[in-house]
C-alpha positions in Angstrom: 0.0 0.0 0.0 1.1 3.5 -0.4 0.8 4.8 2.7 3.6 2.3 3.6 6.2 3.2 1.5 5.7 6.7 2.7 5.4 6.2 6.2 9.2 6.9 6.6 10.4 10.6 6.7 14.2 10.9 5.9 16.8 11.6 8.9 20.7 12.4 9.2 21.3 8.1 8.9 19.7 7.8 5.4 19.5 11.7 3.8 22.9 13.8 4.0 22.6 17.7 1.9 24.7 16.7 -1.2 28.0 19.5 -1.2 31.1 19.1 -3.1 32.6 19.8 0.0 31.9 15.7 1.0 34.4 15.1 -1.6 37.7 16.6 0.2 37.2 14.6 3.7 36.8 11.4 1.5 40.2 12.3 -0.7 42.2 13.2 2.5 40.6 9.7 4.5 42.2 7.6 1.2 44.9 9.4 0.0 46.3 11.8 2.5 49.9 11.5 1.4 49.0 12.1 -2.7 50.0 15.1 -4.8 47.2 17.5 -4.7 48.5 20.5 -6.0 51.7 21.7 -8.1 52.3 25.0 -8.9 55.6 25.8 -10.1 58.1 24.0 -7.5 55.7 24.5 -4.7 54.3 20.5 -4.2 51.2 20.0 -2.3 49.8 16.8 -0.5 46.0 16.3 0.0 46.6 16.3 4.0 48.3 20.0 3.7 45.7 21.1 1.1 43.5 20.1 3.6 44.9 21.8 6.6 45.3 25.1 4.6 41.4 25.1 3.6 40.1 24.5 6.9 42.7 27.2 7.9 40.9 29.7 5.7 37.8 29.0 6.9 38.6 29.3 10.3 40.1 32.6 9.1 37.1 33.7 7.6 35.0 32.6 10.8 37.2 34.3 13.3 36.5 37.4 10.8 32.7 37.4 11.2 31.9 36.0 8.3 29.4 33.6 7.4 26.7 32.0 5.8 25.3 34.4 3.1 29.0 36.7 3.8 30.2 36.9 -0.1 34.1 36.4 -0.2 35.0 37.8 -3.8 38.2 36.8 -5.3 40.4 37.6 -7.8 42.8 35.5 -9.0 44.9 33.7 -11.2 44.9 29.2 -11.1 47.4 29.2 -7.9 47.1 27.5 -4.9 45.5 29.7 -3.4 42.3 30.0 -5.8 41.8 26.3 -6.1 42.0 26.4 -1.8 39.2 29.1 -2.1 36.7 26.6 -3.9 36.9 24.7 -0.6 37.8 27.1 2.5 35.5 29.6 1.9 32.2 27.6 1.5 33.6 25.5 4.6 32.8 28.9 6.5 29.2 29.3 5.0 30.4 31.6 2.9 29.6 32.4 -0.8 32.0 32.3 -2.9 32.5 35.0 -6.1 35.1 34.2 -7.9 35.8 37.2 -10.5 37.0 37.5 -13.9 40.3 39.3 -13.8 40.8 40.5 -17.6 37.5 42.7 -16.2 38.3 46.5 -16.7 38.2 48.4 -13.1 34.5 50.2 -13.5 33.0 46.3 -14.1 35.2 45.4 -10.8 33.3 47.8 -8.9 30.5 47.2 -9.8 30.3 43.4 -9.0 32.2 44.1 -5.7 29.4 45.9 -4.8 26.4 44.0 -6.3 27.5 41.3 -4.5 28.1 42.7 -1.1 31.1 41.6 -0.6 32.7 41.4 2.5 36.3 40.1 1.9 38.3 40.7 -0.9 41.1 38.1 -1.6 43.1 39.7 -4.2 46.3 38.4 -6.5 48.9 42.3 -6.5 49.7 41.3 -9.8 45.9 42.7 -11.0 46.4 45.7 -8.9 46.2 48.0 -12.2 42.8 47.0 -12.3 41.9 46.0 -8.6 43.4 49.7 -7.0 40.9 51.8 -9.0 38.0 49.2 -8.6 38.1 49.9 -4.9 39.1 53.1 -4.7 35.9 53.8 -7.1 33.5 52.3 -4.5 31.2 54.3 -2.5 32.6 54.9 0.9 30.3 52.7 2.7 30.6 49.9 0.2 34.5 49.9 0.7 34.5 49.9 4.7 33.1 46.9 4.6 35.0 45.1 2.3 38.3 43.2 4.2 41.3 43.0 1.4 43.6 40.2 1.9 46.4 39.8 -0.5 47.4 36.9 -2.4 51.6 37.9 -3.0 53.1 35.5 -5.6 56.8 35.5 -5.5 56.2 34.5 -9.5 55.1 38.2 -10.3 57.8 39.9 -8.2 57.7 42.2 -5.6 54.4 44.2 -5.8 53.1 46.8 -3.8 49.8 45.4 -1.6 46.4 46.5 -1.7 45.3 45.1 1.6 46.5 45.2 4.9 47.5 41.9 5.0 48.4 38.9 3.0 46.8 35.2 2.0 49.5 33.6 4.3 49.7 35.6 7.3 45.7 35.9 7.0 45.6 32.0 7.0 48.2 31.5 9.8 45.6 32.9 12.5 43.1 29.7 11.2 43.1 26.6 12.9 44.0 23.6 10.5 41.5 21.2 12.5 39.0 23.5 12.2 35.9 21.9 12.6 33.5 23.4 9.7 30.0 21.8 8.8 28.7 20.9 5.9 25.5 22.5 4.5 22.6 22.1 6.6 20.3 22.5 3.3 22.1 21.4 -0.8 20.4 24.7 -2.2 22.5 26.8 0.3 24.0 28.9 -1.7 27.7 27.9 -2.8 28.9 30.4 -5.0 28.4 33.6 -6.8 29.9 33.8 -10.7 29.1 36.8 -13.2 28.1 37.0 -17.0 30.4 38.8 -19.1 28.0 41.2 -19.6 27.1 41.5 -23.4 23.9 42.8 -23.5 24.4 45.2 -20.5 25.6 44.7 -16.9 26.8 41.8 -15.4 24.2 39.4 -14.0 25.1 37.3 -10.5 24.3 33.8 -11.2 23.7 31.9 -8.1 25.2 27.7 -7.6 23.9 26.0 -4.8 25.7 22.8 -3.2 23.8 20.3 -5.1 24.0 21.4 -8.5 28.2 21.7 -7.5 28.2 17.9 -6.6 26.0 16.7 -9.3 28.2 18.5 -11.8 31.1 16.8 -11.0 29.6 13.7 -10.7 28.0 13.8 -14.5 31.7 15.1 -15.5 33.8 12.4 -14.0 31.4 9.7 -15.6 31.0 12.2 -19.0 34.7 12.6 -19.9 35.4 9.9 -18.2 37.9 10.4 -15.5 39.6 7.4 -14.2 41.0 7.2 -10.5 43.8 9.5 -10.0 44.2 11.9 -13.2 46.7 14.5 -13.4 44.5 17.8 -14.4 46.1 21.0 -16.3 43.9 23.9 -15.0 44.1 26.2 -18.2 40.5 26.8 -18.2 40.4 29.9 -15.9 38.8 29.6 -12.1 37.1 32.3 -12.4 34.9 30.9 -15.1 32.4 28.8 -13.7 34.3 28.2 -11.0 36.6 26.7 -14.0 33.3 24.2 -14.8 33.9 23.1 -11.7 36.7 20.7 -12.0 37.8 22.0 -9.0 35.3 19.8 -7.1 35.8 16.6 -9.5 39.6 16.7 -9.6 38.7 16.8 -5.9 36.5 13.9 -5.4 38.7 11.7 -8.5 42.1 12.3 -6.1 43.9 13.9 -8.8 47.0 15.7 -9.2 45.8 19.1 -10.3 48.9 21.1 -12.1 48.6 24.8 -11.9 49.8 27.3 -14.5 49.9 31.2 -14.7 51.0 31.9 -18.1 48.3 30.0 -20.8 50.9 29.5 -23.7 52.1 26.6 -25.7 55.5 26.5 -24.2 53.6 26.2 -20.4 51.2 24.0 -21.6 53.2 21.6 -23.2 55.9 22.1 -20.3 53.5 21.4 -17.5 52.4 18.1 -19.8 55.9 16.8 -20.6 57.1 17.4 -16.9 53.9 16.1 -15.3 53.0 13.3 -17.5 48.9 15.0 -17.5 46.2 13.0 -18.7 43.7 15.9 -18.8 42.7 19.4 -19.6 40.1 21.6 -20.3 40.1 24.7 -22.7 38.8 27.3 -25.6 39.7 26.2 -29.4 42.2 29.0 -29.4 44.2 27.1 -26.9 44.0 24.6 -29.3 45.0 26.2 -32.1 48.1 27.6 -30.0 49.2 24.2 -29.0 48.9 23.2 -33.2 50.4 26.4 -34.3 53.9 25.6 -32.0 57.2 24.7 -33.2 57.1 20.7 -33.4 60.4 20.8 -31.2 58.1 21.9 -28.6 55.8 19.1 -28.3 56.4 16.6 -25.6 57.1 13.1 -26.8 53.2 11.0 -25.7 53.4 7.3 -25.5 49.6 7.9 -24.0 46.8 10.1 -25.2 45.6 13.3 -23.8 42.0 13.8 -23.0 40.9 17.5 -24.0 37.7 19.4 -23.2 37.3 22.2 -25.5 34.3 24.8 -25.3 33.3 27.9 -26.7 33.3 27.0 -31.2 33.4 23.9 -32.9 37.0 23.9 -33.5 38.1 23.9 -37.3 38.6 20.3 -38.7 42.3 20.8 -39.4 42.5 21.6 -35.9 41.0 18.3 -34.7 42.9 16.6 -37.3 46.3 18.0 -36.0 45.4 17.0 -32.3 44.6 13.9 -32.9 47.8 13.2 -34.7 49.8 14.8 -31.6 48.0 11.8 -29.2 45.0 14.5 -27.8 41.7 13.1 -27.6 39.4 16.0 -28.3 35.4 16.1 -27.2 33.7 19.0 -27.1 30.7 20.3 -24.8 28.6 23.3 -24.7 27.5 25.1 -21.6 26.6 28.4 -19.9 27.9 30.3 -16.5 24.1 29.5 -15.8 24.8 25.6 -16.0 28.0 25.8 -13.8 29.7 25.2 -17.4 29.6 22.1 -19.5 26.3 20.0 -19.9 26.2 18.7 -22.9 28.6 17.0 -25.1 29.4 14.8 -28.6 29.4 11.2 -27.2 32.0 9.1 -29.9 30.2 6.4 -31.3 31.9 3.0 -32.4 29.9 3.7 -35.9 32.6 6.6 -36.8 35.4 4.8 -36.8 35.5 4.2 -40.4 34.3 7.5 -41.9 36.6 9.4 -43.4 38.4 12.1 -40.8 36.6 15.1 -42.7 33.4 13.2 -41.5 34.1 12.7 -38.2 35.0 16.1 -37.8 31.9 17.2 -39.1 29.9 14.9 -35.5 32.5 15.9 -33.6 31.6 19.4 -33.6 27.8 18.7 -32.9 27.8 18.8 -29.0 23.8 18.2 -28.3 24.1 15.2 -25.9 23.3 15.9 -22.3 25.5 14.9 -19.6 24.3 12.1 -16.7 23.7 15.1 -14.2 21.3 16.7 -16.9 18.0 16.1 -17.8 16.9 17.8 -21.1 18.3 20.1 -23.9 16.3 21.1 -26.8 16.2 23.6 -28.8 12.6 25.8 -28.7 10.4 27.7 -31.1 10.0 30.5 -28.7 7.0 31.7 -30.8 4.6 29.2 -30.7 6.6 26.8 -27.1 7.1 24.0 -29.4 10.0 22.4 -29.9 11.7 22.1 -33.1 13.0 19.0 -35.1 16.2 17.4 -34.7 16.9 17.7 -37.7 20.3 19.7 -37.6 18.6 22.9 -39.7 15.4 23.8 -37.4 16.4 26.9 -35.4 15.3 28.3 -32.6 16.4 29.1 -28.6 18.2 26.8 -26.2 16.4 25.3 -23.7 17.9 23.6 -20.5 16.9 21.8 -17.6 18.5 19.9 -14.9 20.0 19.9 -11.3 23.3 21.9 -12.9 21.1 25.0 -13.6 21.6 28.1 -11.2 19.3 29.0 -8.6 18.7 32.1 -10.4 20.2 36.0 -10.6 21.5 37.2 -7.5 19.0 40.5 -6.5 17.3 40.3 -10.2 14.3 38.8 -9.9 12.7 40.1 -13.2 15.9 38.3 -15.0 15.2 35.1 -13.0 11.9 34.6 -13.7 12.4 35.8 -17.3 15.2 33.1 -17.7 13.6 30.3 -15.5 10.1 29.2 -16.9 7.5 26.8 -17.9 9.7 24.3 -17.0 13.2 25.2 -18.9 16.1 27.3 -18.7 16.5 30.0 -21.4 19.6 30.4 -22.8 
């Protein structure tokens, strides 16, 4: 009978808020002792990533801040960015990770649309980070805590804060003893559009979508246990489509690079042996374009996601022939980055590589965590045929779609109806 199978309300034994954050104590339980992090000649276990996230959130707690604080940061892919992604929604804190190629005015303006109350800030943006804050209303800028991040890779730079990353993280307690979220939709972090058709919307992740997104990656790609990740996709976009989290919960070796050229790339692969990475056709293109003395010498393939164009034939050609295994996905800062993808299938193998260039750069199929893409006559709600001509608007829905604007509800509910997500 019915009543039976609902007679049992869920409790902490058998329901648990689903948070990326889960996946840290599970790496550190397994594989305390792994590589975590390299950046440069700096070499990071999981225990001592560990210790230095739970430092930051203790740091952030001791600071007053906490859930619903917004911790804003701008950075490049250091240590310190990927630890962000973990310390500061540890704390309860949102996280707003911000593009930093943004011109100053923009700065300021998401600095204060997202009422932030601590600033962590790389010196080596400065140019652009100085005049951001100094343009704030008064008001706006007593509240905001600047902390600097001071790479010894840029040089000597004057600070901004009062205080830097390490000596702000020394005052945290390494066992701190942070909780997970109490409720998945808590807000996790904060991420901006680029603006195009006016200014910059806040698009709100919650915990679940975060964990669900790296869950559809790691079975999408697929990862295997243990991958060594090259972070060129930037952080700051979609929390860099939160590999963050899955490199996290897979116990990979994530490499970190400043400098997105062929010479780092290639270095960081040769060097590192990396199985994976993420980034825009022109990254391709760079890594293509570079003198063949350059290229490391693969006796295993490289798995690439690429995102942003279908990338040119001779491009996919030319990857495949330097041992990269290209797919690429489709997404939106709204769907915390990629959620759909072009799945190989066995039936290519024998067309002609002109051919399979042509499917590769289709990209329609949803990932596990997803549950619908389609493409929408907006005039009359229907959608249109699959028929690879039909055109018409985007339409997404799953758990890896945003909460919705942060303090626009017009935008939300403009974005976020009868049953889809419009792109």
């Amino acid at each position: 009978m019915k009543q039976h199978y609902e007679a049992f309300p869920h409790n902490d034994a058998n329901f648990v808020p689903l948070s990326p954050l889960s996946f840290i104590t599970r790496t550190v339980d397994l594989f305390p002792q792994r590589t975590s992090l390299i950046y440069g000649d700096k070499h990071y276990s999981w225990a001592e990533s560990y210790a230095r996230m739970r430092q930051l959130a203790s740091a952030l707690d001791r600071a007053g801040l906490g859930i619903g604080d917004t911790v804003s940061v701008i950075a490049a892919n250091t240590p310190e960015m990927f630890e962000a992604h973990f310390g500061v929604p540890m704390a309860g804190c949102v996280l707003n990770t911000i593009n930093t190629r943004l011109e100053s005015e923009t700065i300021a303006y998401i600095l204060e649309n997202s009422d932030c109350r601590l600033l962590i800030t790389d010196t080596a943006f400065a140019p652009n980070v100085g005049p951001a804050l100094a343009a704030l209303p008064d008001d706006v800028r007593a509240r905001i805590r600047v902390v600097d991040i001071r790479d010894p890779a840029m040089g000597d730079l004057p600070p901004l804060g009062d205080e830097d990353y390490e000596a702000f993280i020394a005052g945290g307690d390494p066992a701190y003893d942070w909780q997970m979220p109490a409720d998945e939709w808590q807000a996790l972090a904060l991420g901006y559009t680029s603006g195009t058709s006016g200014r910059p919307k806040g698009v709100v992740y919650h915990h679940r979508g975060a964990y669900l997104m790296s869950m559809g990656t790691a079975t999408g790609w697929p990862l295997p246990q243990h991958p060594t990740y090259l972070y060129v996709v930037p952080m700051f976009h979609c929390n860099g489509w939160c590999h963050v989290w899955t490199m996290t919960m897979m116990a990979a070796t994530t490499v970190l690079i400043r400098e997105i050229s062929a010479e780092a790339i290639f270095g960081a692969i040769g060097t590192h042996k990396v199985t994976h990475f993420g980034g825009a056709p022109i990254v391709l293109s760079l890594l293509v374009n570079a003198p063949v003395e350059m290229r490391p010498q693969l006796d295993y393939k490289v798995r690439v996601f690429t995102a942003g164009a279908p990338p040119p034939a001779a491009i996919l050609q030319k990857m495949t022939e330097m041992d990269f295994d290209v797919m690429q996905v489709y997404g939106l800062t709204e769907t915390y980055g990629h959620v759909t993808q072009c799945v190989w299938r066995e039936d290519w193998d024998d067309l002609s590589f002109d051919e399979q260039a042509y499917l590769q750069s289709w990209q329609g199929v949803s990932f596990p965590m997803h549950e619908g893409a389609a493409v929408m006559n907006t005039d009359t709600g229907e959608l249109v045929p699959r028929d690879g001509e039909t055109q018409g608007e985007i339409v997404l829905r799953g758990n890896a779609v945003m909460k919705g604007y942060y303090k626009d509800q017009a935008a939300t509910d403009a974005a976020l109806h009868d049953g889809w997500f419009f792109s």
